[in-house]
LUMTORKOL-886460 format. One record per atom (N, C-alpha, C): atom name; x, y, z; residue number from 1. Coordinates in steps of 0.02 Angstrom, whole numbers, plus 50000, padded with zeros to 5 digits. Example, Ala and Ser with C-alpha at 12.3 -4.5 7.8 and 13.67 -1.06 7.14 Angstrom:
2
{at N, X 50660, Y 49716, Z 50390, i 1}
{at CA, X 50615, Y 49775, Z 50390, i 1}
{at C, X 50660, Y 49835, Z 50390, i 1}
{at N, X 50642, Y 49888, Z 50354, i 2}
{at CA, X 50684, Y 49947, Z 50357, i 2}
{at C, X 50645, Y 50002, Z 50394, i 2}
This chain:
146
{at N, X 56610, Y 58538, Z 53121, i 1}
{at CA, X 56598, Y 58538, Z 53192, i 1}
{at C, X 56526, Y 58514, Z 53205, i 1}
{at N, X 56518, Y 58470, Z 53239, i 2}
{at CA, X 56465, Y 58433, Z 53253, i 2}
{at C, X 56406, Y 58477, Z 53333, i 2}
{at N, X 56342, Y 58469, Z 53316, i 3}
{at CA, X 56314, Y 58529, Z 53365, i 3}
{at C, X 56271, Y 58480, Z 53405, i 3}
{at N, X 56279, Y 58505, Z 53463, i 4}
{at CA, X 56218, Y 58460, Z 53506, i 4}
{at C, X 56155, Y 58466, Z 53493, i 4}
{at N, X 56115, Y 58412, Z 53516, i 5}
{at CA, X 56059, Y 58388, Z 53497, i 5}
{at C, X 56002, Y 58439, Z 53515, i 5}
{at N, X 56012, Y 58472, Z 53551, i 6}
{at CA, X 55975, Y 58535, Z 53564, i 6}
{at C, X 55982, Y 58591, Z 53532, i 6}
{at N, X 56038, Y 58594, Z 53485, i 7}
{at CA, X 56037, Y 58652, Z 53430, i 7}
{at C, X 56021, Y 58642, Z 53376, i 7}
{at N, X 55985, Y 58569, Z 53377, i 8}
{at CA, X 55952, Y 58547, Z 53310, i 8}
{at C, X 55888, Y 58539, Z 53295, i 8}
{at N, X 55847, Y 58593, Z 53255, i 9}
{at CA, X 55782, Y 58580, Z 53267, i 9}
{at C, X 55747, Y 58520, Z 53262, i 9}
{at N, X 55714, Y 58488, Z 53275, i 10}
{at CA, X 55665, Y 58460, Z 53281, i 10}
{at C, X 55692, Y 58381, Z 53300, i 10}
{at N, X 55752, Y 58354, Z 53340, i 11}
{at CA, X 55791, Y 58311, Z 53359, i 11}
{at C, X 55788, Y 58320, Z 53450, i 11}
{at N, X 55750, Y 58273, Z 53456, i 12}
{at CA, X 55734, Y 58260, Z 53538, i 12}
{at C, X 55794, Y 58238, Z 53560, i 12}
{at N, X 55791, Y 58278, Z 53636, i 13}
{at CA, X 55857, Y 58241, Z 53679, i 13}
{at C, X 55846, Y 58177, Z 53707, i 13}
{at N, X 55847, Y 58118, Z 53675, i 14}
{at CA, X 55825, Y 58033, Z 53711, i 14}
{at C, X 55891, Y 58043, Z 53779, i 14}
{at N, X 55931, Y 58051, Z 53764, i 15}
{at CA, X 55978, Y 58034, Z 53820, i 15}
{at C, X 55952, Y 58065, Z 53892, i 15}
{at N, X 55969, Y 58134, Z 53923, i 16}
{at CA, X 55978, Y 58152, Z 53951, i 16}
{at C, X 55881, Y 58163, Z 53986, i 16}
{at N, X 55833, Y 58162, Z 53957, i 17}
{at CA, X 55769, Y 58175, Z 53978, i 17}
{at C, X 55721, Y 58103, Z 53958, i 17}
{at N, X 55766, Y 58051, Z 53951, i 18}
{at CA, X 55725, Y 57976, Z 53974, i 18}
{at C, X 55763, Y 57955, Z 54020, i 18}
{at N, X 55849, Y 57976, Z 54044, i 19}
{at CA, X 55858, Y 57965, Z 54108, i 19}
{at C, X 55840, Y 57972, Z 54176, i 19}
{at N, X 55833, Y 58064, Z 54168, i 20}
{at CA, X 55801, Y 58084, Z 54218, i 20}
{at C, X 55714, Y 58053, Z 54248, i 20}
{at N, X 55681, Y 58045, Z 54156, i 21}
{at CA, X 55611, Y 58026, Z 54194, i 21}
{at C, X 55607, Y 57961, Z 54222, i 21}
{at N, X 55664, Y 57919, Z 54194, i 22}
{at CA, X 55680, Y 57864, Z 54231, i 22}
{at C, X 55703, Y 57863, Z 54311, i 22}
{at N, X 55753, Y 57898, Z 54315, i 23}
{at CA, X 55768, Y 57898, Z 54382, i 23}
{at C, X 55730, Y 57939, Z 54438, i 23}
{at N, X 55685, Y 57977, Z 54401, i 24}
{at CA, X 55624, Y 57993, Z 54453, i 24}
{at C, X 55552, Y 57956, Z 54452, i 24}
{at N, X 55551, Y 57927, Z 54390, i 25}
{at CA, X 55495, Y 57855, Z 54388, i 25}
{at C, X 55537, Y 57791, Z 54430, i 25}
{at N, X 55574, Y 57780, Z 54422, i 26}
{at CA, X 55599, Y 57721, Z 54471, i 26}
{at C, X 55600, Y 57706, Z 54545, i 26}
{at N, X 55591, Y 57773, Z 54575, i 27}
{at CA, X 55575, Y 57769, Z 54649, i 27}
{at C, X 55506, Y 57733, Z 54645, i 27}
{at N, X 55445, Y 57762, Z 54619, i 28}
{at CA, X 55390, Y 57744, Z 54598, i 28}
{at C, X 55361, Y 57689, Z 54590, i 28}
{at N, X 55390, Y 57659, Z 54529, i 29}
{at CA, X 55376, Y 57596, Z 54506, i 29}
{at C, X 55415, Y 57538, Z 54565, i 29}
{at N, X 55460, Y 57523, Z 54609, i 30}
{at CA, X 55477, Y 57509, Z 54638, i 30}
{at C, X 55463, Y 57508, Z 54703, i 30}
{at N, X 55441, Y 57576, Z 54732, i 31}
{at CA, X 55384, Y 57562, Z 54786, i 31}
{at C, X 55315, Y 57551, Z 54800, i 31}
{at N, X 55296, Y 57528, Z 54728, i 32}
{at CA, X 55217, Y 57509, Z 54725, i 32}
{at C, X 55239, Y 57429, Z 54732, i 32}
{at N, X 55285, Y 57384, Z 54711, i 33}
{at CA, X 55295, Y 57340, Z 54720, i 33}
{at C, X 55354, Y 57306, Z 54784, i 33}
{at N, X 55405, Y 57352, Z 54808, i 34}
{at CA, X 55415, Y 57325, Z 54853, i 34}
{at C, X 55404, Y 57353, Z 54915, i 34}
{at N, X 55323, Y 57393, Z 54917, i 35}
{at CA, X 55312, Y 57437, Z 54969, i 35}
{at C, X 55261, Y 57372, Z 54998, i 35}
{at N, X 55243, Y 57341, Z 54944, i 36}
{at CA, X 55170, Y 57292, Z 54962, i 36}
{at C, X 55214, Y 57229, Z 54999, i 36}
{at N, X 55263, Y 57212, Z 54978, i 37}
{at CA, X 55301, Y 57169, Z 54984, i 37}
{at C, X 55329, Y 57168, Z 55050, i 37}
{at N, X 55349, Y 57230, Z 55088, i 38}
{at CA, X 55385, Y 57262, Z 55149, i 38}
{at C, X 55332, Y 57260, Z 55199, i 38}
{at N, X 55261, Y 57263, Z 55176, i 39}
{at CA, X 55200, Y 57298, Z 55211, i 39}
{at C, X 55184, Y 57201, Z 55243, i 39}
{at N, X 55192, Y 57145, Z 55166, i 40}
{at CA, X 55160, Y 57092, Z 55187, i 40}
{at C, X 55187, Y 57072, Z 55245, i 40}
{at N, X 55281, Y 57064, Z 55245, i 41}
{at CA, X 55339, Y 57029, Z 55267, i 41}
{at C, X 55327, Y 57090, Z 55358, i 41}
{at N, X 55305, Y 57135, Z 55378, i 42}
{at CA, X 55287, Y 57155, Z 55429, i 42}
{at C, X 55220, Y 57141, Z 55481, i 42}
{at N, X 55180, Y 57117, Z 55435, i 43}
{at CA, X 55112, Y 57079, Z 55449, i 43}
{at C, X 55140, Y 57016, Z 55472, i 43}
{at N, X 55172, Y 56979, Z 55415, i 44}
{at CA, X 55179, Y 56922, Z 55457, i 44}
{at C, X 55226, Y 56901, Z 55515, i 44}
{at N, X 55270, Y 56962, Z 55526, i 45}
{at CA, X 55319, Y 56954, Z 55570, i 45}
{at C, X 55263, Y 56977, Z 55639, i 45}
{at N, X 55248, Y 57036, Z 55633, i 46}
{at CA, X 55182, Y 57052, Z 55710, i 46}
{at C, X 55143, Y 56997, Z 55699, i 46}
{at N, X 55113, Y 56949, Z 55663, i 47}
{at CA, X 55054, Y 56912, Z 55687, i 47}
{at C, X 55096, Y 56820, Z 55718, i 47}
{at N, X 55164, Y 56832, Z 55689, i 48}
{at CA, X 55212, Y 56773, Z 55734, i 48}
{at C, X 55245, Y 56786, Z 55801, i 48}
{at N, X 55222, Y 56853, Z 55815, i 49}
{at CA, X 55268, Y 56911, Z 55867, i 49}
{at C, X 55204, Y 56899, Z 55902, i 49}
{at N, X 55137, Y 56907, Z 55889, i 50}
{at CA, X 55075, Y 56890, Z 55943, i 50}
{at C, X 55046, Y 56835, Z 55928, i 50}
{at N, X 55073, Y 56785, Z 55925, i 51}
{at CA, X 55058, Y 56719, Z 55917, i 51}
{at C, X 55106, Y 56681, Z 55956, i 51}
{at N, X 55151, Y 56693, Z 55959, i 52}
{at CA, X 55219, Y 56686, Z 56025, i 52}
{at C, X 55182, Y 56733, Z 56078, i 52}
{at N, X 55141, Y 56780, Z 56086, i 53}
{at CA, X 55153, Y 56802, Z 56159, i 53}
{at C, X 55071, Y 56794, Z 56188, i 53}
{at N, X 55026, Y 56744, Z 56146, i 54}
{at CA, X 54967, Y 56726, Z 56144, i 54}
{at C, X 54930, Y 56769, Z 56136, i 54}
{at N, X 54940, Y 56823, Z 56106, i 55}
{at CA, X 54900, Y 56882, Z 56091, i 55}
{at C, X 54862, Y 56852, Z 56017, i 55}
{at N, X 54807, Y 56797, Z 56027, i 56}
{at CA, X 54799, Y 56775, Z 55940, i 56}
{at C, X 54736, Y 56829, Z 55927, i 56}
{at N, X 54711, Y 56887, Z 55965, i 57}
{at CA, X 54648, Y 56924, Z 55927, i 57}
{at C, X 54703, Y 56971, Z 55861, i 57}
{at N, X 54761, Y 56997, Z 55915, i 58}
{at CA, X 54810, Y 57038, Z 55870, i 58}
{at C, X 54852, Y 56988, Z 55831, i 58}
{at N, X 54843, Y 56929, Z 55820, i 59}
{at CA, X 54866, Y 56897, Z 55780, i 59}
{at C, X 54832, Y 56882, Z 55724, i 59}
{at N, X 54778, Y 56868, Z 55730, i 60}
{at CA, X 54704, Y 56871, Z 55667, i 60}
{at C, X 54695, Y 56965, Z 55649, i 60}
{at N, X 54707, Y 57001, Z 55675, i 61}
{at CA, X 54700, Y 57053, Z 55647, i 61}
{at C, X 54774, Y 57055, Z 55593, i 61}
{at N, X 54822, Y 57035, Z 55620, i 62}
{at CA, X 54888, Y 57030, Z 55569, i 62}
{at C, X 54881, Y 57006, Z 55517, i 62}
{at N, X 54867, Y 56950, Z 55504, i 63}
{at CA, X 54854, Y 56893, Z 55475, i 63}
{at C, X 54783, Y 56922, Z 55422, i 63}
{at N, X 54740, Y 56947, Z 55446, i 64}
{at CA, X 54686, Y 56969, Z 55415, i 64}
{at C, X 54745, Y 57022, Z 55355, i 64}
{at N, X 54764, Y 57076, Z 55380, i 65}
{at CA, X 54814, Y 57129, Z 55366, i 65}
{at C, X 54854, Y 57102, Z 55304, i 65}
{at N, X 54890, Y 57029, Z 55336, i 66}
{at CA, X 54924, Y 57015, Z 55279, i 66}
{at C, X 54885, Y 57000, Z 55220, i 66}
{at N, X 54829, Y 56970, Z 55216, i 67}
{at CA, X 54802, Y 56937, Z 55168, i 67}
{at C, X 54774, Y 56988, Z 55116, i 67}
{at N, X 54768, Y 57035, Z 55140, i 68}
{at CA, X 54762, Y 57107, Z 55088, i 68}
{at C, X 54827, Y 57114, Z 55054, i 68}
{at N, X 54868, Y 57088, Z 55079, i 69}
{at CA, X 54936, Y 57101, Z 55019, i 69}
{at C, X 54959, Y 57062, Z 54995, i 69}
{at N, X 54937, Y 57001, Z 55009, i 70}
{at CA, X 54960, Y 56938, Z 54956, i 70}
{at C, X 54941, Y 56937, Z 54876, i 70}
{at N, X 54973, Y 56925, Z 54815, i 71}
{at CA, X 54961, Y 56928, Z 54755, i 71}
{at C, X 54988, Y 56852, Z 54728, i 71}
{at N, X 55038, Y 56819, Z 54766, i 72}
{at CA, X 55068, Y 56751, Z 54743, i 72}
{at C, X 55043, Y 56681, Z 54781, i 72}
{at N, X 55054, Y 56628, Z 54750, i 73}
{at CA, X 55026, Y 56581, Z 54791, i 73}
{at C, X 55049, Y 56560, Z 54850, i 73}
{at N, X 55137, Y 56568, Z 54856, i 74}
{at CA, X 55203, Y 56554, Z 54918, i 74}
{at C, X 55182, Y 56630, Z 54964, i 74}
{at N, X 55141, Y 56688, Z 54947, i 75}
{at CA, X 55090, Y 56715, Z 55021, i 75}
{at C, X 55065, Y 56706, Z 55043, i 75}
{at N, X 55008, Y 56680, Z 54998, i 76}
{at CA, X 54934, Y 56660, Z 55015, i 76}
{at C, X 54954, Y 56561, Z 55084, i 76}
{at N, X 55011, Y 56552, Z 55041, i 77}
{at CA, X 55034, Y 56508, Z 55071, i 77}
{at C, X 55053, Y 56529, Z 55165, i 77}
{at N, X 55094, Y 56560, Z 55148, i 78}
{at CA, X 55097, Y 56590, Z 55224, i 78}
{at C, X 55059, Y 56622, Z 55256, i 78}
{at N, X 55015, Y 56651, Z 55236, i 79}
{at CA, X 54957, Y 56681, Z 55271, i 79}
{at C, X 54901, Y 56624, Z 55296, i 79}
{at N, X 54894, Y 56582, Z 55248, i 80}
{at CA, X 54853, Y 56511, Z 55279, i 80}
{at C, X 54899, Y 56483, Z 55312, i 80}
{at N, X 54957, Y 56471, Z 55333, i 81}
{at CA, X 54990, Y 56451, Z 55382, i 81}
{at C, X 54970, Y 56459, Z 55457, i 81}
{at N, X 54975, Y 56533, Z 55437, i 82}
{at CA, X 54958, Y 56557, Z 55515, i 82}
{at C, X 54877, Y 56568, Z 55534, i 82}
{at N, X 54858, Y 56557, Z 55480, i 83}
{at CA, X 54775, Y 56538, Z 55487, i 83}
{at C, X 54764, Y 56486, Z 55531, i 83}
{at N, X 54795, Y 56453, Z 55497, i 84}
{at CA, X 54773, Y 56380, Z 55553, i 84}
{at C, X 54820, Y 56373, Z 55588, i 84}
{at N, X 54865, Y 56393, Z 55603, i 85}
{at CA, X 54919, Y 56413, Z 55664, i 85}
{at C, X 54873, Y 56421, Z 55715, i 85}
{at N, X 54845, Y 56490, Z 55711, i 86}
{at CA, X 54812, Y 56498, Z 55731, i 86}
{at C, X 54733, Y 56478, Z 55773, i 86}
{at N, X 54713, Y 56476, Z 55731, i 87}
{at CA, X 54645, Y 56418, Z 55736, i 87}
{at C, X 54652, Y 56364, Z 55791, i 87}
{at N, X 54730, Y 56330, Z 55786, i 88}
{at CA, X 54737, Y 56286, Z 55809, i 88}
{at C, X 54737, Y 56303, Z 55881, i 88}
{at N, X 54787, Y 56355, Z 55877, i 89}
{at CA, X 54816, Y 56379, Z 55950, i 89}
{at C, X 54748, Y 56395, Z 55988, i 89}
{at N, X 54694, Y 56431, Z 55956, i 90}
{at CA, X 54647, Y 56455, Z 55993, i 90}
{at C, X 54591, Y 56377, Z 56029, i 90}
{at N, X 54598, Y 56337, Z 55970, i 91}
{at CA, X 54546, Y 56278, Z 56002, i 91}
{at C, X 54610, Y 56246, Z 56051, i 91}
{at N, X 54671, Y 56240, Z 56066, i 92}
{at CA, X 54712, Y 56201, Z 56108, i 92}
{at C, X 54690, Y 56263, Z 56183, i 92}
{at N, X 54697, Y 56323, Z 56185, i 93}
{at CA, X 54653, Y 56355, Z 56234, i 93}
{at C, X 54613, Y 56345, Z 56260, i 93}
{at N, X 54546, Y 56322, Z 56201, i 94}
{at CA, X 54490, Y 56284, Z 56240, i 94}
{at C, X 54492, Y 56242, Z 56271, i 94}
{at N, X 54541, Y 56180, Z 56261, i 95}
{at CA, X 54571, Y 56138, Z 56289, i 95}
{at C, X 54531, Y 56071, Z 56237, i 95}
{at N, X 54536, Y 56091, Z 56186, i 96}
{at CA, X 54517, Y 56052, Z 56138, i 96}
{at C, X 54594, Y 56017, Z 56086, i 96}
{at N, X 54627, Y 55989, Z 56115, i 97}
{at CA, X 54685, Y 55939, Z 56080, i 97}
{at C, X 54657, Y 55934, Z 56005, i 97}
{at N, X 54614, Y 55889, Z 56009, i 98}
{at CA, X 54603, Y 55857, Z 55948, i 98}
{at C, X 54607, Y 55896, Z 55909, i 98}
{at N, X 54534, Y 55943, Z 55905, i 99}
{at CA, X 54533, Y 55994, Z 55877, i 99}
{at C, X 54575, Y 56020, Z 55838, i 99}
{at N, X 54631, Y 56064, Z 55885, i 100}
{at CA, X 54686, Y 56106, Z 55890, i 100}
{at C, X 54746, Y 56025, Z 55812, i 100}
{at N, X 54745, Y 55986, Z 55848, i 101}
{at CA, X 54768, Y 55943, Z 55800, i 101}
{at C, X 54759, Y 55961, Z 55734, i 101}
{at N, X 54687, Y 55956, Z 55725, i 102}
{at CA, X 54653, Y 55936, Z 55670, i 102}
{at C, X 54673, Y 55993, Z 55626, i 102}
{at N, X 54668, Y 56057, Z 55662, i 103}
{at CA, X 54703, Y 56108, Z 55612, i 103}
{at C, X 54752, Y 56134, Z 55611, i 103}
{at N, X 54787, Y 56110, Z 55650, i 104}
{at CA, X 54854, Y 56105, Z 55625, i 104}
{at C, X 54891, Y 56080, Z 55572, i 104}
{at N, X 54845, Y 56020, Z 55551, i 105}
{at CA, X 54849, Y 55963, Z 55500, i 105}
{at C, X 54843, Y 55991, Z 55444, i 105}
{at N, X 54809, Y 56050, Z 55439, i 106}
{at CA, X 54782, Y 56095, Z 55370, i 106}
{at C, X 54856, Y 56158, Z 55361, i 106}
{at N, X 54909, Y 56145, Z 55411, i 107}
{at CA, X 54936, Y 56192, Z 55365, i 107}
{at C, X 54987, Y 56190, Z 55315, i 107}
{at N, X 54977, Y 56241, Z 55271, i 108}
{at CA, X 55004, Y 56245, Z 55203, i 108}
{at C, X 55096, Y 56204, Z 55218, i 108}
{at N, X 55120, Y 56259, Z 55248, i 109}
{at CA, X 55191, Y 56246, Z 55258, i 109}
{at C, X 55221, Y 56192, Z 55290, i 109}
{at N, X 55257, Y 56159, Z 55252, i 110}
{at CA, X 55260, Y 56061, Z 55270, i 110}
{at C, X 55324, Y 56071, Z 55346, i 110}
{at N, X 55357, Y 56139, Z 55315, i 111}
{at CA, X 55403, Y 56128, Z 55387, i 111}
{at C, X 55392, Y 56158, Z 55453, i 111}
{at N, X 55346, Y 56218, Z 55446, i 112}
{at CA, X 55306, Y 56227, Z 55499, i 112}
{at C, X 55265, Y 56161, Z 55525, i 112}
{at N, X 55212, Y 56128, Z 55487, i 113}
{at CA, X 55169, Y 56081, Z 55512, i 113}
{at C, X 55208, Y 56034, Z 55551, i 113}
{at N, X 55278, Y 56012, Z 55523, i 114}
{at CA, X 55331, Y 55975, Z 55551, i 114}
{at C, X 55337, Y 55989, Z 55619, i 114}
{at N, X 55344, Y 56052, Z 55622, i 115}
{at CA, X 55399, Y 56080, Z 55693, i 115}
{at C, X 55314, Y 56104, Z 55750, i 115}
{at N, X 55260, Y 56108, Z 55720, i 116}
{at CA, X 55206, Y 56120, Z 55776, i 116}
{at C, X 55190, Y 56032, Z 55776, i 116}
{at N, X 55201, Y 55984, Z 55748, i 117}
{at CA, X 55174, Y 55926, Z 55761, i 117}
{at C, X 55234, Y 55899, Z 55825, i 117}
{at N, X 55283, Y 55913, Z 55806, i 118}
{at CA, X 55329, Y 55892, Z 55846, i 118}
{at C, X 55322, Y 55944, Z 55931, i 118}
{at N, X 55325, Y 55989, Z 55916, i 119}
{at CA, X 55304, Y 56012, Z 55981, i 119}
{at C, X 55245, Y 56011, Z 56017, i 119}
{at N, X 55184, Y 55990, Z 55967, i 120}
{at CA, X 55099, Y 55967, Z 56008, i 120}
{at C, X 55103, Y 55908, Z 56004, i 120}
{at N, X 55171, Y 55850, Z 55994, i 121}
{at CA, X 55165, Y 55780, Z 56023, i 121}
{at C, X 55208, Y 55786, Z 56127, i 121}
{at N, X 55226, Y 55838, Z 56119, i 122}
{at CA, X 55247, Y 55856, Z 56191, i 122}
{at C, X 55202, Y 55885, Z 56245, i 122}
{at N, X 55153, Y 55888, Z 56199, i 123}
{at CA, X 55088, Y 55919, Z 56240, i 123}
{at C, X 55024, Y 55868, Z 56238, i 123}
{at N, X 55061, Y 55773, Z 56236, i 124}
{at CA, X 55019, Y 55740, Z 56202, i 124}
{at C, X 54948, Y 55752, Z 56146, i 124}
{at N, X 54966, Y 55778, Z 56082, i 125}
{at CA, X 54909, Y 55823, Z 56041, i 125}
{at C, X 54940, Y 55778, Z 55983, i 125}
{at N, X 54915, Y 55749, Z 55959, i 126}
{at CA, X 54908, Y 55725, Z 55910, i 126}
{at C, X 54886, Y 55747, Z 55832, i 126}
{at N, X 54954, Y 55754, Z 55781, i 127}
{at CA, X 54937, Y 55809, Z 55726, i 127}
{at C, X 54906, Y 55742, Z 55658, i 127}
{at N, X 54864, Y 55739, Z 55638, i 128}
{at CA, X 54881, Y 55689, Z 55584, i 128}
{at C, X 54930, Y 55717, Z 55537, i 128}
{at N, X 54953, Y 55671, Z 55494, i 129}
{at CA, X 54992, Y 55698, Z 55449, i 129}
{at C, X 54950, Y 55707, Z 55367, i 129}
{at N, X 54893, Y 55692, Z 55364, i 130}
{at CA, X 54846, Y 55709, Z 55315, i 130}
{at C, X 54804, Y 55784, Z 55343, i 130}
{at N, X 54781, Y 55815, Z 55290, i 131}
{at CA, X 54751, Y 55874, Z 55316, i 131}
{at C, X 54682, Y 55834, Z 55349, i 131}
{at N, X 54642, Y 55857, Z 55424, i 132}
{at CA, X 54586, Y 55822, Z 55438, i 132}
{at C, X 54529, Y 55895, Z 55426, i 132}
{at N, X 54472, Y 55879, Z 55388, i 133}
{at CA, X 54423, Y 55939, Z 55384, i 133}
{at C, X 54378, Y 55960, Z 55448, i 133}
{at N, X 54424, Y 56026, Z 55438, i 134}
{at CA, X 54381, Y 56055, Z 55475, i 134}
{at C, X 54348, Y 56145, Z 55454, i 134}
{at N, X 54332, Y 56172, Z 55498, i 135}
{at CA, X 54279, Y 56230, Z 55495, i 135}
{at C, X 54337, Y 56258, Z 55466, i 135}
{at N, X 54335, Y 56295, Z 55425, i 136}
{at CA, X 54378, Y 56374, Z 55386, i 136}
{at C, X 54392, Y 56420, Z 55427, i 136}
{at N, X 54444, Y 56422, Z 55443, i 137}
{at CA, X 54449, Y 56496, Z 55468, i 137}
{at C, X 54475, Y 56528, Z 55422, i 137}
{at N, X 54453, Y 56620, Z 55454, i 138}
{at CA, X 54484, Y 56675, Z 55427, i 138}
{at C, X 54540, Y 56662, Z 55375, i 138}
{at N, X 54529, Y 56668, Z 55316, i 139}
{at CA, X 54604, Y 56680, Z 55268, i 139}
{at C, X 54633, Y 56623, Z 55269, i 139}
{at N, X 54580, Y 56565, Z 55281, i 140}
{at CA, X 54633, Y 56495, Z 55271, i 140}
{at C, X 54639, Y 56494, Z 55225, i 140}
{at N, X 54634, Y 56538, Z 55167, i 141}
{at CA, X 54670, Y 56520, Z 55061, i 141}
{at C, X 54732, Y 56572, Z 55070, i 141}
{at N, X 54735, Y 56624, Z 55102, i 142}
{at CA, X 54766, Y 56661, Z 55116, i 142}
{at C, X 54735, Y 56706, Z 55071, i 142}
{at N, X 54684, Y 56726, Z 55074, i 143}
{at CA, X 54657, Y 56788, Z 55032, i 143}
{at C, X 54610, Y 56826, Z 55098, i 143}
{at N, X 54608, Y 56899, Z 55080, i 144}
{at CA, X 54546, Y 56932, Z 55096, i 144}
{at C, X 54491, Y 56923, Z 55085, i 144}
{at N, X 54448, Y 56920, Z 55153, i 145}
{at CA, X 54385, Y 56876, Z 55133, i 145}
{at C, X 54349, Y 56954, Z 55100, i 145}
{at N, X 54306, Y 56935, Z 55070, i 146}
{at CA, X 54253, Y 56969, Z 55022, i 146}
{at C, X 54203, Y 57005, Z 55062, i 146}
């Protein structure tokens, strides 16, 4: 008759007490990574949510927000998106076209840049289709500035 592993001295239970520390380490390990992930994908949804309703101070505070949680380059990517999304939107306020153009021209995402060039040629604004240099804004790498 064969005895369980607990009536045998010095024979650890692997089964039943690396499951459990698993399935109470797994909440864990899983919300350190898709808590950051949930936290970025909410940043950038409020700073496109006040960027549609011209709220761009609470949109640079978003945007700032996100860039603390970016770790990959396709974030950092979207976070400089709306950098100069941004940027742009604020110099087309001034009533600076070109400007507003010019950084628009800088952003990362080819189908965003697409769809704001096409809608600031309706506002006669002219996007080049090369990036044109201009001043940096906030988190244009998509990182937290230092």
């Amino acid at each position: 008759m064969k005895t369980a592993p607990q009536d045998r001295p010095g024979v650890p239970i692997a089964g039943p007490r690396w499951l459990l520390l698993t399935l109470l380490c797994l909440p864990l390990l899983a919300g350190c990574s898709f808590g950051r992930k949930d936290r970025l994908d909410q940043h950038l949804r409020s700073a496109t949510t006040a960027i549609q309703s011209s709220n761009l101070e609470g949109a640079k505070a978003e945007v700032a927000a996100a860039a603390d949680e970016t770790r990959r380059e396709r974030e950092r990517a979207k976070v400089a998106s709306l950098a100069y999304l941004i940027a742009g939107s604020e110099a087309m306020m001034q009533g600076d076209g070109r400007m507003a153009g010019a950084y628009w021209s800088n952003i990362p995402d080819p189908k965003l840049r697409q769809q704001i060039a096409q809608k600031a040629e309706r506002l006669t604004v002219q996007v080049p289709a090369d990036p044109v240099l201009v001043p940096l804004p906030p988190h244009h790498d998509g990182r937290p500035t230092e």
